[in-house]
N, CA, C and O atoms as a GROMACS GRO file, in nm:
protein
  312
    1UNK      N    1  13.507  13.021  14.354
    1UNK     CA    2  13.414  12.913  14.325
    1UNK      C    3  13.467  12.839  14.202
    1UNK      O    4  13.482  12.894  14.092
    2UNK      N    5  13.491  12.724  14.226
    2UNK     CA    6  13.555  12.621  14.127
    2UNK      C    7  13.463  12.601  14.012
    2UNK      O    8  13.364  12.672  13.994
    3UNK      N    9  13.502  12.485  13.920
    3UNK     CA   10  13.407  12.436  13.863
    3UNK      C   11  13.310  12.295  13.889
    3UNK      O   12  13.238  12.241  13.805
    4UNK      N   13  13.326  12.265  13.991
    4UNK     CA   14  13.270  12.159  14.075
    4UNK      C   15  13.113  12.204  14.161
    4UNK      O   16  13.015  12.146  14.208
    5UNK      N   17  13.161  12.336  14.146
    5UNK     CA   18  13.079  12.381  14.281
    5UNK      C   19  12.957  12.462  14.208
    5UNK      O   20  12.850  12.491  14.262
    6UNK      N   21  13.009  12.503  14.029
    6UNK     CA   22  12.885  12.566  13.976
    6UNK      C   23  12.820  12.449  13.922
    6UNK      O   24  12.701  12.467  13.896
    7UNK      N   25  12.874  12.320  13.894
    7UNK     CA   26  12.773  12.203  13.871
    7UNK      C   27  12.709  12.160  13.951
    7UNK      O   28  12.592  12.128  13.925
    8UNK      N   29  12.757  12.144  14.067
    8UNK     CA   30  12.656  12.115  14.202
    8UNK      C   31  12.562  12.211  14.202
    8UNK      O   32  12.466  12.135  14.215
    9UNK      N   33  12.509  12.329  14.196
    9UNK     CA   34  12.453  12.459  14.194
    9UNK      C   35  12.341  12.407  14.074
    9UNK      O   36  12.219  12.410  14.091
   10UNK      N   37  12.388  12.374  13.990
   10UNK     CA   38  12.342  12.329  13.865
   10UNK      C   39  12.220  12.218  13.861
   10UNK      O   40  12.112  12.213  13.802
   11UNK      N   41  12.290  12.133  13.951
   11UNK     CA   42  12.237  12.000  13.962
   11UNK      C   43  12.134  12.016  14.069
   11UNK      O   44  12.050  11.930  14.093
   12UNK      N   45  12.143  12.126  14.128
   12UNK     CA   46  12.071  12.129  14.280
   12UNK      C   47  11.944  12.221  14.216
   12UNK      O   48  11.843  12.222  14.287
   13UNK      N   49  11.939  12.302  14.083
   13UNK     CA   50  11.852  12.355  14.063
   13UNK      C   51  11.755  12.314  14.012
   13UNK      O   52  11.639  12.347  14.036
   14UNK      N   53  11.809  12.211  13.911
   14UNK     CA   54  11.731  12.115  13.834
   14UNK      C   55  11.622  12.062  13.886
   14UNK      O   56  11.508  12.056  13.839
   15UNK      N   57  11.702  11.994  14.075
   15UNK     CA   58  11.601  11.888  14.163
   15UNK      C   59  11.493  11.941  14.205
   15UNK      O   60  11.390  11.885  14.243
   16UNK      N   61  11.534  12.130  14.195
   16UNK     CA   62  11.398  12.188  14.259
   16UNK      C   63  11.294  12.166  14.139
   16UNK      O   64  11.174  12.144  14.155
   17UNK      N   65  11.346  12.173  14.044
   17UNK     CA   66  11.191  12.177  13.962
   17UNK      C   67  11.117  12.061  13.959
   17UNK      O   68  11.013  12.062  13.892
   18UNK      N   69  11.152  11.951  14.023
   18UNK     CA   70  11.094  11.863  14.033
   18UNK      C   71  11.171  11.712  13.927
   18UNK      O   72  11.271  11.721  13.857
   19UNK      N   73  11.104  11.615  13.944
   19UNK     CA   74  11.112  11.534  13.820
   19UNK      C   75  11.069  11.542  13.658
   19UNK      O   76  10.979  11.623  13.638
   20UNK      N   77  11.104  11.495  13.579
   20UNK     CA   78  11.060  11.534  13.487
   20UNK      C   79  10.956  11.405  13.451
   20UNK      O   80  10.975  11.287  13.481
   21UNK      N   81  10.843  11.462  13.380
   21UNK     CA   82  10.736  11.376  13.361
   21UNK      C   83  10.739  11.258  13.249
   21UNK      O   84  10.766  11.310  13.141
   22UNK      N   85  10.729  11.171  13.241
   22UNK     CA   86  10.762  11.059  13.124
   22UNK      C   87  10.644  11.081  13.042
   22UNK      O   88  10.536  11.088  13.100
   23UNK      N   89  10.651  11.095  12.895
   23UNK     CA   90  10.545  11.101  12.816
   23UNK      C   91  10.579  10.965  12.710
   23UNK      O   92  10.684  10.912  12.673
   24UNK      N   93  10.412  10.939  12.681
   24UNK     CA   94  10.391  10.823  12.615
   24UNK      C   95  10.317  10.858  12.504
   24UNK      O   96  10.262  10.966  12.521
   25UNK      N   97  10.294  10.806  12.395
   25UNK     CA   98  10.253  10.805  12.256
   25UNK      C   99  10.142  10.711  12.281
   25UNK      O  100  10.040  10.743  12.220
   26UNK      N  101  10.134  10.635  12.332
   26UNK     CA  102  10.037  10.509  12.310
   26UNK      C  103   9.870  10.548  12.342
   26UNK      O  104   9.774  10.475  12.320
   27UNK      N  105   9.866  10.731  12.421
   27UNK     CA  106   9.716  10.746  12.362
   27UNK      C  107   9.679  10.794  12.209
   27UNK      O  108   9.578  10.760  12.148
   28UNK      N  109   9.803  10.895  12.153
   28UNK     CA  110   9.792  10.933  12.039
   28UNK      C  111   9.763  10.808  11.969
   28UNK      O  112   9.667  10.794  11.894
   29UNK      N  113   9.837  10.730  11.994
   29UNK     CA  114   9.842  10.585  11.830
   29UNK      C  115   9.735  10.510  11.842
   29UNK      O  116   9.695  10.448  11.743
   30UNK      N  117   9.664  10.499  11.975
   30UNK     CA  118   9.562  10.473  12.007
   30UNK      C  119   9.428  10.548  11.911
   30UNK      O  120   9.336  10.490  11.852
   31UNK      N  121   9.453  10.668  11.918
   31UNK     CA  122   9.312  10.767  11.847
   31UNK      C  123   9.400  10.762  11.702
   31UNK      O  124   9.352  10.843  11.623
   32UNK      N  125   9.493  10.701  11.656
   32UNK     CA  126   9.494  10.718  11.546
   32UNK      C  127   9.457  10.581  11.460
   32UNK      O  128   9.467  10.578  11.338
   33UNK      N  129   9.432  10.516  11.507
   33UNK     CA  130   9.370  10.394  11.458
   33UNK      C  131   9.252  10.399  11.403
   33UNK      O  132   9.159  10.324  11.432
   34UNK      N  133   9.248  10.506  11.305
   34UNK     CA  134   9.124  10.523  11.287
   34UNK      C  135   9.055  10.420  11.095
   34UNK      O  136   8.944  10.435  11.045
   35UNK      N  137   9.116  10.372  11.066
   35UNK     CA  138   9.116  10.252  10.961
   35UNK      C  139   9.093  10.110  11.018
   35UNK      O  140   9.163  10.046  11.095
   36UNK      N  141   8.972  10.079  10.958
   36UNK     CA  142   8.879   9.940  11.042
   36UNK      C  143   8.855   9.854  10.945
   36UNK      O  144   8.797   9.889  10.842
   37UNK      N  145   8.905   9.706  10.972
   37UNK     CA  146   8.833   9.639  10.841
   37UNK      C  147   8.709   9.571  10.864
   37UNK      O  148   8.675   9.526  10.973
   38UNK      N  149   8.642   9.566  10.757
   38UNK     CA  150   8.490   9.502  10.794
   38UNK      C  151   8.513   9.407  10.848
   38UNK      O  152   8.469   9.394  10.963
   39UNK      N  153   8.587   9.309  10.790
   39UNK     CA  154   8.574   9.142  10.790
   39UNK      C  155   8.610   9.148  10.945
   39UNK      O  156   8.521   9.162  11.029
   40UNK      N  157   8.730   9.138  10.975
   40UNK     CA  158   8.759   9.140  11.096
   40UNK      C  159   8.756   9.231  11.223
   40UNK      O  160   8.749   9.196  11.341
   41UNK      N  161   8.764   9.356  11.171
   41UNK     CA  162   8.780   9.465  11.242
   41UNK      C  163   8.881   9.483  11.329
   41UNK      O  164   8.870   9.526  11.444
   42UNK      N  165   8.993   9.446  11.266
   42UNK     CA  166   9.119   9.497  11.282
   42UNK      C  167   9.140   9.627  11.288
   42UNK      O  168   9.048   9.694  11.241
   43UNK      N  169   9.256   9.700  11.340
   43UNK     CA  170   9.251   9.851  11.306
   43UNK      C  171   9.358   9.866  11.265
   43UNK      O  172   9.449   9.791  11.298
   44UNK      N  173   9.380   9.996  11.157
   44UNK     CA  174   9.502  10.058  11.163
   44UNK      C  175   9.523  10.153  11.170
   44UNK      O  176   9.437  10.237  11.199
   45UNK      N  177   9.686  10.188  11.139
   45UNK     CA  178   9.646  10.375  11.170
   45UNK      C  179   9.617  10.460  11.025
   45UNK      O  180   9.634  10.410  10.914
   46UNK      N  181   9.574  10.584  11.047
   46UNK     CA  182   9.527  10.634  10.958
   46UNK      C  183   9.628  10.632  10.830
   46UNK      O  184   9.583  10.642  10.716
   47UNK      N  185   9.776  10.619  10.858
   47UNK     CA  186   9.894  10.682  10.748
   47UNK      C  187   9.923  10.522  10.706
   47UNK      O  188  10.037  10.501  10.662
   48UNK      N  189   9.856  10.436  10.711
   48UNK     CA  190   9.875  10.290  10.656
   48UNK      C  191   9.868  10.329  10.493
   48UNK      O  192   9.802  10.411  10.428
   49UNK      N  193   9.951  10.246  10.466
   49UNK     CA  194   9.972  10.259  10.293
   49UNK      C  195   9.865  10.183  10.247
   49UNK      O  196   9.811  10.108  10.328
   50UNK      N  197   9.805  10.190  10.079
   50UNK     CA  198   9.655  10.102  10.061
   50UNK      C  199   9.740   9.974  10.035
   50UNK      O  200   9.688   9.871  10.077
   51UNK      N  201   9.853   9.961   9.978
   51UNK     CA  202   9.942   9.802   9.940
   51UNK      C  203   9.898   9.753  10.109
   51UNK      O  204   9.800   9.683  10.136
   52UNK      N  205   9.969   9.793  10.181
   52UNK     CA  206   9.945   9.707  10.298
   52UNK      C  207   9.798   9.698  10.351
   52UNK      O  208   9.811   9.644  10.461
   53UNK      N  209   9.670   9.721  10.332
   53UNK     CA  210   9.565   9.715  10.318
   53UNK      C  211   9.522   9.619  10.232
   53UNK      O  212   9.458   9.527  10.284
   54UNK      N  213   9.536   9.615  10.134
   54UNK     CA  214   9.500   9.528  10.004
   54UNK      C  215   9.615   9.399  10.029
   54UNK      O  216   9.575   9.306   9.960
   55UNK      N  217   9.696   9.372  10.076
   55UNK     CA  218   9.773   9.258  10.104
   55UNK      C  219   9.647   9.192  10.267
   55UNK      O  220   9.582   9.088  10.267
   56UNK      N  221   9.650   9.254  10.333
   56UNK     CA  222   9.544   9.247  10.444
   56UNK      C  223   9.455   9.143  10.398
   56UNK      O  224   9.443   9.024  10.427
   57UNK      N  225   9.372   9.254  10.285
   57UNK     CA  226   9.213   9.172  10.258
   57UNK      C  227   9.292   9.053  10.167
   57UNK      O  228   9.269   8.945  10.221
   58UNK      N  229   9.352   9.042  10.082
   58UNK     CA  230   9.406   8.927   9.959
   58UNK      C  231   9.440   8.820  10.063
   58UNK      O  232   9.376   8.716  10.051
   59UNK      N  233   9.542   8.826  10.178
   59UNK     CA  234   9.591   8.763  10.256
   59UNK      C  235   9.518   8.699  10.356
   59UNK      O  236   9.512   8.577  10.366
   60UNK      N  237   9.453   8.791  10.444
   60UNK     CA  238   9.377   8.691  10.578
   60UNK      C  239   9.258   8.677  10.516
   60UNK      O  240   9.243   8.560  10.549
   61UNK      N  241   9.175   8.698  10.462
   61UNK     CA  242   9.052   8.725  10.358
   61UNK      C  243   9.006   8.624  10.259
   61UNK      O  244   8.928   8.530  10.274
   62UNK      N  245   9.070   8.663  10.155
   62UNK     CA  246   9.094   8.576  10.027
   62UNK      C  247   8.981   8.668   9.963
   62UNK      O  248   8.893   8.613   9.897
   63UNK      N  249   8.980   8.846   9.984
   63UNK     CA  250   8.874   8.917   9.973
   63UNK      C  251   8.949   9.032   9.826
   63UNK      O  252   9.044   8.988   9.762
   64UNK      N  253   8.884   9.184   9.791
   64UNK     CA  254   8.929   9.243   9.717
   64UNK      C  255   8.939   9.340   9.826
   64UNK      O  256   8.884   9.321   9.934
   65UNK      N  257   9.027   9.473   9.791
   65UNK     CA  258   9.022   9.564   9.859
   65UNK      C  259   8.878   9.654   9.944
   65UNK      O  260   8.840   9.693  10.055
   66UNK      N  261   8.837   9.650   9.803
   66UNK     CA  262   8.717   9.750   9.805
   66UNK      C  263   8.579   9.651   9.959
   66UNK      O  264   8.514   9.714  10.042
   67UNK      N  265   8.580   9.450   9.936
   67UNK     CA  266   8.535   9.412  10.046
   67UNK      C  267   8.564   9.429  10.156
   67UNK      O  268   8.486   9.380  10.238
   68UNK      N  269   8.662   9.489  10.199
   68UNK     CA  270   8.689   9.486  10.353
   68UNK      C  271   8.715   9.654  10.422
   68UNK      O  272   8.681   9.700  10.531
   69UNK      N  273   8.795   9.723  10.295
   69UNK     CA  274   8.783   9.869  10.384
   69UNK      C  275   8.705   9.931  10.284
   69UNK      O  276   8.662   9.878  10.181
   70UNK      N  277   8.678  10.134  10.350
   70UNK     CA  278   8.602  10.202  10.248
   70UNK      C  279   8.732  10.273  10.107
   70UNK      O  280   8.855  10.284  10.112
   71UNK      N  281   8.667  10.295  10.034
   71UNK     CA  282   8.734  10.324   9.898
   71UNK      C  283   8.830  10.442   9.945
   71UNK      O  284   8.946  10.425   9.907
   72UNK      N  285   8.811  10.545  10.012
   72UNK     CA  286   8.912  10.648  10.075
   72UNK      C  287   8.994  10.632  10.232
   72UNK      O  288   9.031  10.708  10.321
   73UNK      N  289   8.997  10.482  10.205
   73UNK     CA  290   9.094  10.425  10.333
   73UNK      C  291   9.210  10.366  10.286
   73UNK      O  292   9.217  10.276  10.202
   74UNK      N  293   9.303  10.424  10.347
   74UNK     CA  294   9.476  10.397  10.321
   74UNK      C  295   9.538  10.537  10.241
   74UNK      O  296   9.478  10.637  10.202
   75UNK      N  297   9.651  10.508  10.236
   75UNK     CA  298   9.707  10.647  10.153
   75UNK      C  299   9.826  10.575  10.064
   75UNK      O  300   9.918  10.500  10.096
   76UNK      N  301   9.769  10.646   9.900
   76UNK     CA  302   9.832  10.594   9.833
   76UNK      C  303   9.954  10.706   9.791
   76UNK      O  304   9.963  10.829   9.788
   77UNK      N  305  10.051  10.582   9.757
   77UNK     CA  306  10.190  10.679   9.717
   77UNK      C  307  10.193  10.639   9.598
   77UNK      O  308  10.150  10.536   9.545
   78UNK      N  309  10.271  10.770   9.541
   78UNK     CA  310  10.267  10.832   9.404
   78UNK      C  311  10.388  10.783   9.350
   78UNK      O  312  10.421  10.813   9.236
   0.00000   0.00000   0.00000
């Protein structure tokens, strides 16, 4: 038995198990949207930085942080 013939063997075992299933992220990122702004109610995801939050409200707004999300929304880096 060559080496042609243990890849075919190979390849033929694979097909039995079937296809392999395609997985998607887009329900996770979906439930992770858990950051809402008042004004608009935009969402984001939970690991949003507060700069990009506070650019949000300053920017589409013309608001302060604290008007549009709650005080323990966003995550600040150190």
């Amino acid at each position: 038995m060559g080496n042609g013939a243990k890849a075919q063997q190979k390849r033929d075992r694979a097909a039995d198990k079937g296809p392999k299933e395609a997985k998607s992220q887009l329900k996770s990122n979906a439930s992770a949207q858990s950051v809402k702004c008042k004004t608009c109610f935009q969402t984001f995801q939970s690991t949003t930085a507060r700069k990009l939050l506070t650019e949000h409200a300053s920017n589409k707004h013309t608001k302060n942080f604290e008007d549009c999300f709650n005080a323990e929304d966003g995550v600040v880096k150190k």
